[in-house]
C-alpha positions as CSV (number, residue, x, y, z in Angstrom):
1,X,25.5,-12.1,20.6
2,X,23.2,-12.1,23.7
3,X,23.3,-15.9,23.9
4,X,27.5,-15.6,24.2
5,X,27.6,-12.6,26.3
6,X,25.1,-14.7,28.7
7,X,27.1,-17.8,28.3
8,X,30.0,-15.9,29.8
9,X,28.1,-13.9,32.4
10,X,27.0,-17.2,34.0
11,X,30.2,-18.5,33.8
12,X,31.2,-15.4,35.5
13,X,29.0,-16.0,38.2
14,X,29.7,-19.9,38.5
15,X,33.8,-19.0,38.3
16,X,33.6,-16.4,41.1
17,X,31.3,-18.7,43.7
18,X,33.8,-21.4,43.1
19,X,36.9,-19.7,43.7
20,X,35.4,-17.1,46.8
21,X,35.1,-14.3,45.1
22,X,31.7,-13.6,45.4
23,X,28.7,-15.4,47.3
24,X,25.2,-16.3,45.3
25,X,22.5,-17.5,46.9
26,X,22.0,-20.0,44.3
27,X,23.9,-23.1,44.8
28,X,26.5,-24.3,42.7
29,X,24.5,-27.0,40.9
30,X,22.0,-24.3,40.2
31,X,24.8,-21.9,38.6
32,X,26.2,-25.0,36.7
33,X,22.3,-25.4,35.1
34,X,21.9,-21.8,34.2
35,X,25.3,-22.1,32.6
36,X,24.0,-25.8,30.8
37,X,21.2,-23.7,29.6
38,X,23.1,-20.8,28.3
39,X,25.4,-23.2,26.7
40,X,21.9,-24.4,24.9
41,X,20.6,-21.4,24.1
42,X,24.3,-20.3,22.5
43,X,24.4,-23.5,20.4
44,X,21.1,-22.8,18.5
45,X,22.3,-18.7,18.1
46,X,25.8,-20.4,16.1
47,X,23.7,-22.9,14.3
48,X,21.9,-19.6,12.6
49,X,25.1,-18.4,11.8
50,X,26.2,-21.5,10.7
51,X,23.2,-21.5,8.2
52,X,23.0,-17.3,7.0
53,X,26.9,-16.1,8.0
54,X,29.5,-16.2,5.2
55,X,32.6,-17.7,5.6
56,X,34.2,-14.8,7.4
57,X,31.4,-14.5,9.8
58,X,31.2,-18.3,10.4
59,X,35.3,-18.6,11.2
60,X,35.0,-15.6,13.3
61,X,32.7,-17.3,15.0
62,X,34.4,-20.6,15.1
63,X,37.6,-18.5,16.8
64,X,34.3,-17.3,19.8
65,X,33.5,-20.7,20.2
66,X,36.7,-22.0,21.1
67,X,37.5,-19.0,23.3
68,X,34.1,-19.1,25.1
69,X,34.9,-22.8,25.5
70,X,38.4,-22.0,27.7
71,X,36.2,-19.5,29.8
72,X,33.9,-22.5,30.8
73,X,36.3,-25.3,31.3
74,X,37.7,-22.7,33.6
75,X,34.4,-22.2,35.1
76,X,33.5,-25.4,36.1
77,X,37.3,-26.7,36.7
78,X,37.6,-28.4,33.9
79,X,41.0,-26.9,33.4
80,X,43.1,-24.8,35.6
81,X,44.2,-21.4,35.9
82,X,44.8,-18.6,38.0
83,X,42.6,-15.3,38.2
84,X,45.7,-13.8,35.3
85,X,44.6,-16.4,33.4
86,X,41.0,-16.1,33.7
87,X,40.8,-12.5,32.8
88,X,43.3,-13.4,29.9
89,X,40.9,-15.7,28.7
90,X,38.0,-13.4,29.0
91,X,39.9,-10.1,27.5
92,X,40.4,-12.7,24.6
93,X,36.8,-13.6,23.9
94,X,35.6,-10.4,24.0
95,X,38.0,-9.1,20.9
96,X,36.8,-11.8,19.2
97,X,33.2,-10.4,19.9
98,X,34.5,-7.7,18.6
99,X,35.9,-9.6,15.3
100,X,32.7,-11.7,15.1
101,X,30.9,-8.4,14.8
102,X,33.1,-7.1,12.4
103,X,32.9,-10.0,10.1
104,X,29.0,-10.5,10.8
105,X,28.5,-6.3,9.5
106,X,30.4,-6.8,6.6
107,X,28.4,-9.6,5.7
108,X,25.3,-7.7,6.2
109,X,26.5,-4.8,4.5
110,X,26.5,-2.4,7.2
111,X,29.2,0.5,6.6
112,X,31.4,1.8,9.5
113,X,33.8,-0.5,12.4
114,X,33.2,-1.4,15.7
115,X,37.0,-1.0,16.3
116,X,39.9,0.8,15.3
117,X,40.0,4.8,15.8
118,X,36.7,5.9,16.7
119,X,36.2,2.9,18.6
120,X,39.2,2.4,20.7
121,X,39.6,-1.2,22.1
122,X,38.6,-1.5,26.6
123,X,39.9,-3.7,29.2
124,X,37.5,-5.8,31.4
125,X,35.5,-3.1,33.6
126,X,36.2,-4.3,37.0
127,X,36.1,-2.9,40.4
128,X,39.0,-1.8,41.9
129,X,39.0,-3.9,45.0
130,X,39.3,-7.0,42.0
131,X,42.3,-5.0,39.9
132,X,45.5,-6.1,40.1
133,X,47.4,-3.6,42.0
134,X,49.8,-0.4,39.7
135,X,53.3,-1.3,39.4
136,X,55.1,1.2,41.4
């Protein structure tokens, strides 16, 4: 899960610098390397799923893929959307973090949930000069 959570940091950081949200002191093509990399070092990760996951594992997987994929089109302008959408994107591929977990501990065996009750699900953590302002 490391080489998807970095895949979406760097896309973070690539998304922000190209829309003024936040300056870098590396460049843009830098950013759009790291995130080539990352995209690598993700592919390899889902290959070993592909290999030792079961098939709940592997479609929950699948699902992360094609989420993470929307976050980096949106990254690197391959598709358009607003900040809403950007976030909406981003809430979405972290539940299915969430699911691929899920799946991939009750393919291993592992008792207990990283959801429901005990483990109630969060929003993106972001600073409040980025939240969207309280309805009044």
């Amino acid at each position: 899960m490391d080489a998807v959570k970095a895949r979406i940091a760097t896309s973070v950081r690539l998304y922000e610098v190209r829309e003024g949200l936040a300056e870098s002191e590396r460049s843009e093509h830098d950013l759009r390397e790291d995130l080539s990399e990352a995209s690598r070092v993700w592919g390899g990760s889902f290959e070993r799923v592909m290999l030792l996951g079961g098939d709940d594992a592997i479609e929950e997987g699948h699902e992360l893929n094609a989420l993470v994929a929307e976050i980096v089109w949106q990254a690197t302008g391959k598709v358009d959307g607003t900040l809403d959408d950007w976030r909406r994107r981003n809430r979405a591929a972290f539940r299915a973090v969430n699911a691929f977990h899920e799946a991939a501990r009750q393919d291993l065996g592992i008792r207990g949930s990283v959801t429901g009750e005990k483990h109630p699900e969060r929003d993106l953590l972001l600073p409040p000069s980025r939240q969207a302002p309280a309805d009044d």
